[in-house]
KEDREN-681596 format. One line per 10 residues: number of its first residue (from 1); their letters; for each residue x, y, z of C-alpha. Coordinates in Angstrom, 2 decimals, always signed. Example, Ala and Ser with C-alpha at 12.3 -4.5 7.8 and 13.67 -1.06 7.14 Angstrom:
BEGIN
1> as> +12.30,-4.50,+7.80 | +13.67,-1.06,+7.14
//
This chain:
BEGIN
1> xxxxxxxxxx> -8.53,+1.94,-18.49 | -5.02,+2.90,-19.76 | -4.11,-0.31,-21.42 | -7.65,+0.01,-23.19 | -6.63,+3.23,-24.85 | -3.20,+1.80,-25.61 | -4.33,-0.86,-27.43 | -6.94,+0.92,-28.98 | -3.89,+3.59,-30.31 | -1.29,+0.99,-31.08
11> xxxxxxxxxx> -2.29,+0.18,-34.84 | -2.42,+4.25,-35.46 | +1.51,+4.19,-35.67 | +3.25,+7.10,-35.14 | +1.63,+10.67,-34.43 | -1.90,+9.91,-35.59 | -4.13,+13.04,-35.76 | -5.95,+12.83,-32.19 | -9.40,+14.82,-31.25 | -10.89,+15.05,-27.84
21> xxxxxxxxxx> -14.94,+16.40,-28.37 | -15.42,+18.30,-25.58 | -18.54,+19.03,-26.16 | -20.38,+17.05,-23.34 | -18.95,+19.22,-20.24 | -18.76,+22.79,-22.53 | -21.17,+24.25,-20.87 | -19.14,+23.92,-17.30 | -17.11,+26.60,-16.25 | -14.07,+24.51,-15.64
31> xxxxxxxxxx> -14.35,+23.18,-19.44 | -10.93,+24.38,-20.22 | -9.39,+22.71,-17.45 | -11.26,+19.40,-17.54 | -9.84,+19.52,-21.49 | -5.98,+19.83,-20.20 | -6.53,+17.32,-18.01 | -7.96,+14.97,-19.92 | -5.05,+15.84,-22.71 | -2.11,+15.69,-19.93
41> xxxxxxxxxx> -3.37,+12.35,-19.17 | -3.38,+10.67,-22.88 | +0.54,+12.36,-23.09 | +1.47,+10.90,-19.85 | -0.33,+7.83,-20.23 | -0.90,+6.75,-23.73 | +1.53,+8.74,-25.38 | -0.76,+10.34,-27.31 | -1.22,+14.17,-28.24 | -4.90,+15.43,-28.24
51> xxxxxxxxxx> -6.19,+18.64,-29.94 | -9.46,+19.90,-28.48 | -11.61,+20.15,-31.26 | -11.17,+19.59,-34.67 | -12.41,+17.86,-37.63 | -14.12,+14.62,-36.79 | -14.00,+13.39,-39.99 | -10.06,+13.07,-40.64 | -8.88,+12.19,-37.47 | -7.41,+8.79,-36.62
61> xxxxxxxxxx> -8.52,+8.86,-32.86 | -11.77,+10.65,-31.47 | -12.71,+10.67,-27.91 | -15.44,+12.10,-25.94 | -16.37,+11.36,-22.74 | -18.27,+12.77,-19.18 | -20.99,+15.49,-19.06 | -24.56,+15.79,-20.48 | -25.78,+13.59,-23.03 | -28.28,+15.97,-24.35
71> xxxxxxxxxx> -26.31,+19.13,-23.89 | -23.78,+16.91,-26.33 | -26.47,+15.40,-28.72 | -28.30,+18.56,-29.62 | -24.75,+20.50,-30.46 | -23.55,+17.43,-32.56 | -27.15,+17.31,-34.39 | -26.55,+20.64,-34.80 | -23.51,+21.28,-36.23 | -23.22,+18.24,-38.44
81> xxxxxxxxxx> -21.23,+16.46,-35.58 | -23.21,+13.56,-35.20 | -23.06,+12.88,-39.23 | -19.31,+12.84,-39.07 | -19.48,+10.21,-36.23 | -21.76,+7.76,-38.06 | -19.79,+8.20,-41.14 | -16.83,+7.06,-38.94 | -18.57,+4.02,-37.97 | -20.03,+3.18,-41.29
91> xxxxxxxxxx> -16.46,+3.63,-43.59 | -14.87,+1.95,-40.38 | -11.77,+4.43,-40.24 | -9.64,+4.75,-37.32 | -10.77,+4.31,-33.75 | -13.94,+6.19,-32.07 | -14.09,+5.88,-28.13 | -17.43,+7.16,-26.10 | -17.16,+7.00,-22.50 | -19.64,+8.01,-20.03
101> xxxxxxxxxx> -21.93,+10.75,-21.27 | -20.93,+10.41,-24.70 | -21.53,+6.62,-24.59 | -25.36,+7.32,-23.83 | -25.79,+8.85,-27.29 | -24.37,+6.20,-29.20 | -28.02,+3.96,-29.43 | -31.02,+4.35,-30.35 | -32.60,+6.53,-27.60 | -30.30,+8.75,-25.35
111> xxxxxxxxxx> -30.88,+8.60,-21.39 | -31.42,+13.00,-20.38 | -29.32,+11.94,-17.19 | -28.98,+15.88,-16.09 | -32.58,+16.26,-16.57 | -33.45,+13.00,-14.83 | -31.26,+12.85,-11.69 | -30.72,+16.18,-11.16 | -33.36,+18.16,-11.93 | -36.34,+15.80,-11.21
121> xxxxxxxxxx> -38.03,+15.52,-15.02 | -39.89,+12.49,-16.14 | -38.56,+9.43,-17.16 | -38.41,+9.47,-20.84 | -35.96,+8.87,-23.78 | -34.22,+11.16,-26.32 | -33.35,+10.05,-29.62 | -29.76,+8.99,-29.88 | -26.99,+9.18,-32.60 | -27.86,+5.21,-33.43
131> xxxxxxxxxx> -24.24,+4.52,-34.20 | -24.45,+1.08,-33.86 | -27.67,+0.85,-36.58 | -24.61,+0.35,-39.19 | -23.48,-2.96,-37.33 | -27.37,-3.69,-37.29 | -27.22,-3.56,-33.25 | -30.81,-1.92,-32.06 | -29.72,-0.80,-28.25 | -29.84,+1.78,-26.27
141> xxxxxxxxxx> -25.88,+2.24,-24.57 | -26.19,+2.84,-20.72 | -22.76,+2.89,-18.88 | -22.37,+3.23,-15.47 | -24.39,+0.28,-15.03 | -23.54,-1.17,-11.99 | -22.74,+2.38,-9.98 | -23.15,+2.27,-6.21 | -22.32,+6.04,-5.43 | -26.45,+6.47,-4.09
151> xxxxxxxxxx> -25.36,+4.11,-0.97 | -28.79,+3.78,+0.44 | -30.80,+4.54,-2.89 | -30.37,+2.58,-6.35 | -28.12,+4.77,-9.23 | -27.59,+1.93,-10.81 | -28.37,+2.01,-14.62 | -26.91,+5.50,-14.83 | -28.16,+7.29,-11.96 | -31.85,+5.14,-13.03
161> xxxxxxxxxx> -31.97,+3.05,-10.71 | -34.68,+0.03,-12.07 | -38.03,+1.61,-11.09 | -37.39,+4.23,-13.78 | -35.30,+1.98,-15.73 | -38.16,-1.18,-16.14 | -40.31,+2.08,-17.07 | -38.59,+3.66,-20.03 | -37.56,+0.02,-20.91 | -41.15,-0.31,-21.57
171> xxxxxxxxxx> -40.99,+2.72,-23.60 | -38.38,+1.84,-25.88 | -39.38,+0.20,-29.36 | -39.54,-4.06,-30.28 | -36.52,-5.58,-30.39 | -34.53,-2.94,-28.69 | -32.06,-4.03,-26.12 | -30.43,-1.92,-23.01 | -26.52,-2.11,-23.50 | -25.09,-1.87,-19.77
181> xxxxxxxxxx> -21.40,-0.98,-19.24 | -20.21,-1.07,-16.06 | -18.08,+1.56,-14.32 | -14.25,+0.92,-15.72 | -15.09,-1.55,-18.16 | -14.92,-1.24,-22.19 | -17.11,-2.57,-24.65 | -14.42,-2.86,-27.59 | -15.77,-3.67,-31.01 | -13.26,-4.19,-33.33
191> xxxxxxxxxx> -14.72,-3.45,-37.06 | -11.96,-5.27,-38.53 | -12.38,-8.61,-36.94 | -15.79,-8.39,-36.87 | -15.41,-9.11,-32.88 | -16.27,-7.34,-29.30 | -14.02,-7.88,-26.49 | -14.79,-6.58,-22.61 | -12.03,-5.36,-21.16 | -11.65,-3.81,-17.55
201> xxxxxxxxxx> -13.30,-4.60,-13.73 | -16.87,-5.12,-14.71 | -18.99,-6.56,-17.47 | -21.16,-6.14,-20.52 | -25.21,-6.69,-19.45 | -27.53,-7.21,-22.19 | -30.96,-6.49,-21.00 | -33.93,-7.53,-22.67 | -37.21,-7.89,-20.70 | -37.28,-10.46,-18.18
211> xxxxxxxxxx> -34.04,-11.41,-18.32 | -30.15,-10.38,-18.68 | -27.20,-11.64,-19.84 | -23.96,-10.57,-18.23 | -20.72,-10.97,-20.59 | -17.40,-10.56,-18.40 | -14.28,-9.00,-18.49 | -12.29,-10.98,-20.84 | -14.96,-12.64,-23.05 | -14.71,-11.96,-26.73
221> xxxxxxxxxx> -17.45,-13.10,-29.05 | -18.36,-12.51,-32.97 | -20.42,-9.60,-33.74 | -23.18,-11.89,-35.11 | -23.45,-13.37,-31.83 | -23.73,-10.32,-30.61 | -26.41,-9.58,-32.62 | -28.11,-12.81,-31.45 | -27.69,-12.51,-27.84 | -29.10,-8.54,-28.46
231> xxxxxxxxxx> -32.46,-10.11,-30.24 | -32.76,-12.58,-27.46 | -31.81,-15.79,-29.73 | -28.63,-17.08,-28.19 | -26.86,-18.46,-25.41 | -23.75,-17.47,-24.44 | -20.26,-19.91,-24.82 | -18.55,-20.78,-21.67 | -17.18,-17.83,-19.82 | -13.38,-17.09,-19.64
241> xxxxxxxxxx> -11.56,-16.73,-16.28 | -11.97,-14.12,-13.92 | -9.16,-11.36,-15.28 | -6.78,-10.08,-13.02 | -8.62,-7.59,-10.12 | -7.83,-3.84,-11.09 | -7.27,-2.09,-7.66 | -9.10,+0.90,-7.35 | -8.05,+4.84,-6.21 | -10.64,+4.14,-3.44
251> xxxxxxxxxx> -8.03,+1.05,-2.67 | -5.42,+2.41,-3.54 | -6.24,+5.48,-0.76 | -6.73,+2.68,+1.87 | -3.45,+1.42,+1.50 | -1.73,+4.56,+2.03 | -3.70,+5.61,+4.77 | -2.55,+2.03,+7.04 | +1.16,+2.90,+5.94 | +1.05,+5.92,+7.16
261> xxxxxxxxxx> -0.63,+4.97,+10.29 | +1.74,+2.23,+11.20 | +4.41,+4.53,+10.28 | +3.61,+6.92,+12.37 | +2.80,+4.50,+15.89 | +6.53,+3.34,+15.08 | +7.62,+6.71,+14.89 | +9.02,+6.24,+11.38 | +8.99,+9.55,+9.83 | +10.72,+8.35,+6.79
271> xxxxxxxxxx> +8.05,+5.74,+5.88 | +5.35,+8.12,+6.91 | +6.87,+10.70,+4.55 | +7.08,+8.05,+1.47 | +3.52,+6.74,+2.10 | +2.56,+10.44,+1.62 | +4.45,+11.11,-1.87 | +2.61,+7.28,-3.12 | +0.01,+9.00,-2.31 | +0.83,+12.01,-4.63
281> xxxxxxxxxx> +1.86,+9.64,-7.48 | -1.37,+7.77,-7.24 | -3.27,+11.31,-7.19 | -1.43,+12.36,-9.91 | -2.02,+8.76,-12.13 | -5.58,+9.10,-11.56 | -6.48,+13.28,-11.52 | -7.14,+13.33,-15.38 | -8.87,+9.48,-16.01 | -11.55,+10.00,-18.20
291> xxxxxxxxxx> -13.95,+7.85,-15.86 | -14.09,+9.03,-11.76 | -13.15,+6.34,-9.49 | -15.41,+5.13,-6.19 | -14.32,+7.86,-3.58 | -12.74,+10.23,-6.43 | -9.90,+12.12,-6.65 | -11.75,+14.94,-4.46 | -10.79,+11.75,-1.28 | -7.45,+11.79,-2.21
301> xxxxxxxxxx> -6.41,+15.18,-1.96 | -8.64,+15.10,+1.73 | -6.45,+12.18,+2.65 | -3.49,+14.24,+1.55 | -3.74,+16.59,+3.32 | -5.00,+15.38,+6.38 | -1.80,+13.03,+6.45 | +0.41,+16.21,+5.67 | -1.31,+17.83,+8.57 | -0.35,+15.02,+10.97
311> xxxxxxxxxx> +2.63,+14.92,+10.53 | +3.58,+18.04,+10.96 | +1.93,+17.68,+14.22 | +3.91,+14.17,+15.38 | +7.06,+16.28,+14.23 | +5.43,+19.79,+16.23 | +5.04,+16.66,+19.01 | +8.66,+15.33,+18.62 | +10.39,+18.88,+18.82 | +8.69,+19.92,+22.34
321> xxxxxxxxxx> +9.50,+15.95,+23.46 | +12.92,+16.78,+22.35 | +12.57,+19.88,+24.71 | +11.27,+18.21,+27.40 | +14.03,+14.91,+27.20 | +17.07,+16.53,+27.26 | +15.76,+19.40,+29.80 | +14.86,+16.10,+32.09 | +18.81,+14.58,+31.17 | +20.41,+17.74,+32.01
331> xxxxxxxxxx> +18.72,+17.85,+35.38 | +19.97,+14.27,+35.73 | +23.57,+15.17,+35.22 | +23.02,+18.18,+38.04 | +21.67,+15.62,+40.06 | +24.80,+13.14,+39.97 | +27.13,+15.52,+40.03 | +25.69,+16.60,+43.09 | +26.03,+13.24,+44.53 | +21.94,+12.82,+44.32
341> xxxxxxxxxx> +22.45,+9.44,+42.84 | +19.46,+7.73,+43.95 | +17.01,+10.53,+42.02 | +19.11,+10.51,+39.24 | +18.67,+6.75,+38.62 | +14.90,+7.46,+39.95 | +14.73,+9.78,+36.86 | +16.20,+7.33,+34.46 | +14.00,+4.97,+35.65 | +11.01,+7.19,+34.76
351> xxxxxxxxxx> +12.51,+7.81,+31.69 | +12.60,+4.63,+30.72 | +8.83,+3.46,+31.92 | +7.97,+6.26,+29.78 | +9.47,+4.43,+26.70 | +12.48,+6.31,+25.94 | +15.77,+4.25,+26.00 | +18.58,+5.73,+27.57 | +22.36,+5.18,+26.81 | +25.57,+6.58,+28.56
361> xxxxxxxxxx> +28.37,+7.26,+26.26 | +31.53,+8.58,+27.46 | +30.41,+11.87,+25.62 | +27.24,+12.22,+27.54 | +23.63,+10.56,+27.90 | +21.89,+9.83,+24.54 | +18.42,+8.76,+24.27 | +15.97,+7.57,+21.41 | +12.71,+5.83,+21.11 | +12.65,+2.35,+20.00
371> xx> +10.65,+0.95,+17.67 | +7.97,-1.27,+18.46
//
């Protein structure tokens, strides 16, 4: 989602006052370093400098992403948060993102996800924020739409899955429509155009009852058809083509992995090395991305270090065959010089079945492996 945020921070200019609401994931004890990882990541990546915290209300750029919804919306209602954000939306200053957790407040009703998935509580709804009332859009937000991390059980629809989705949907008031955002995809609404654009992997779903409407990556339509297609009263134009496919960590970790492996049945320790520091860069690109990835970055450091681990045990392996080789060549010198020429060549012969090429020079035997 990096070009996202770039393009979303372009038309700031230069040092525009940035603030990242942490609220969502306070409550964890690893808040503090979830925040300087999330800030490392819009230096590195967007160029941006974040302060944690800070006054909603003047600030050019606010972000807020993963966590609990609820444990979010009752601080914001709180603490006159939530009034700063609709302000935002309603004078139309600056640029306001809400990713995961944060994104489920941003409707009309607020999915308790914690209380939900993880604890085992009733379906039901919490009122939301209702950001989008001022662009007259009655929806509830739901991201992670199309998740698939429940393998043999549905968590699509947020961790719902559609039994409990088709029965809150029932629960939710006329003319309200579910929002779905898929995992790595933006729903980019652009207040001065008057305009929403997809962007990323996935797609924008529009639920209503009975049926859905899936907008993909790369569509952009006017707000009032927006508004149309939310109420149920539009079709949609013809769709754009397929954007470019966004590899994925999970991908990404793949690839690696079959370097490495052909690497090391060549015996290449200098491509097995590199495909181990890619694999550091990618972990590195991807450690503070304000959405998780398929597989995670908890996968890549496992792959890291079980490809660290072998090989140091092909190099442990190449040491005691180093050992063994020139222990065998030495013998095979005794062995000539003692006229044994027959078990010398005998030996060389072995040597050789067993795939290590051997080479007189006038300054003694030298062998090596050859590459396949």
């Amino acid at each position: 989602m990096v070009e996202v945020h770039r393009s979303a921070v372009l038309p700031l200019g230069d040092r525009p006052r940035a603030v990242l609401l942490d609220t969502p994931y306070a409550f964890q004890e690893n808040s503090a370093d979830i925040s300087a990882r999330a800030c490392g990541y819009f230096a590195r990546s967007v160029g941006l400098e974040v302060q944690v915290g800070g006054d909603v209300a003047t600030a050019d750029w606010v972000f807020s992403g993963p966590g609990s919804p609820t444990y979010a919306l009752d601080r914001w209602l709180a603490s006159g948060t939530a009034a700063d954000l609709r302000a935002r939306v309603r004078s139309r200053p600056g640029v306001t993102v809400l990713a995961s957790a944060a994104a489920c407040t941003a409707g009309v009703a607020t999915i308790p996800v914690y209380e939900i998935y993880k604890v085992g509580a009733d379906p039901h709804w919490r009122e939301g924020l209702n950001l989008l009332a001022a662009l007259d859009l009655p929806v509830v937000v739901i991201p992670h739409y199309d998740n698939t991390e429940g393998g043999t059980h549905d968590t699509r629809f947020c961790y719902l899955g559609e039994r409990r989705l088709s029965r809150m949907e029932a629960e939710l008031p006329d003319g309200v429509a579910v929002l779905g955002i898929d995992e790595h995809t933006a729903a980019v609404i652009d207040l001065t155009t008057g305009r929403l654009r997809v962007a990323g992997r996935g797609a924008l779903t529009i639920r209503l009852p009975g049926r859905s409407t899936r907008l993909p990556a790369g569509l952009t339509l006017p707000l009032p058809e927006l508004r149309h297609l939310t109420s149920g009263h539009s079709t949609l134009p013809p769709p754009p083509p397929p954007p470019a496919p966004q590899i994925t960590l999970a991908e990404l970790i793949e690839t690696r992995e079959t370097h490495f492996a052909t690497a090391l049945t060549r015996n290449d320790a200098t491509t097995a090395t590199q495909a181990i520091l890619d694999l550091e860069a990618d972990l590195l690109a991807w450690s503070a991305d304000t959405e998780e990835d398929d597989g995670g970055v908890d996968q890549a450091r496992q792959t890291l270090r079980h490809l660290i681990t072998q090989l140091g045990r092909q190099a442990d392996s190449t040491r005691r065959l180093t050992t063994l080789t020139d222990a065998l060549l030495k013998l095979r010198d005794d062995l000539r010089h003692n006229g044994h020429y027959a078990l010398a060549d005998a030996l060389r012969t072995a040597l050789q079945t067993s795939g290590i090429h051997l080479e007189d020079t006038p300054t003694g035997p030298r062998w090596s492996i050859p590459r396949p």
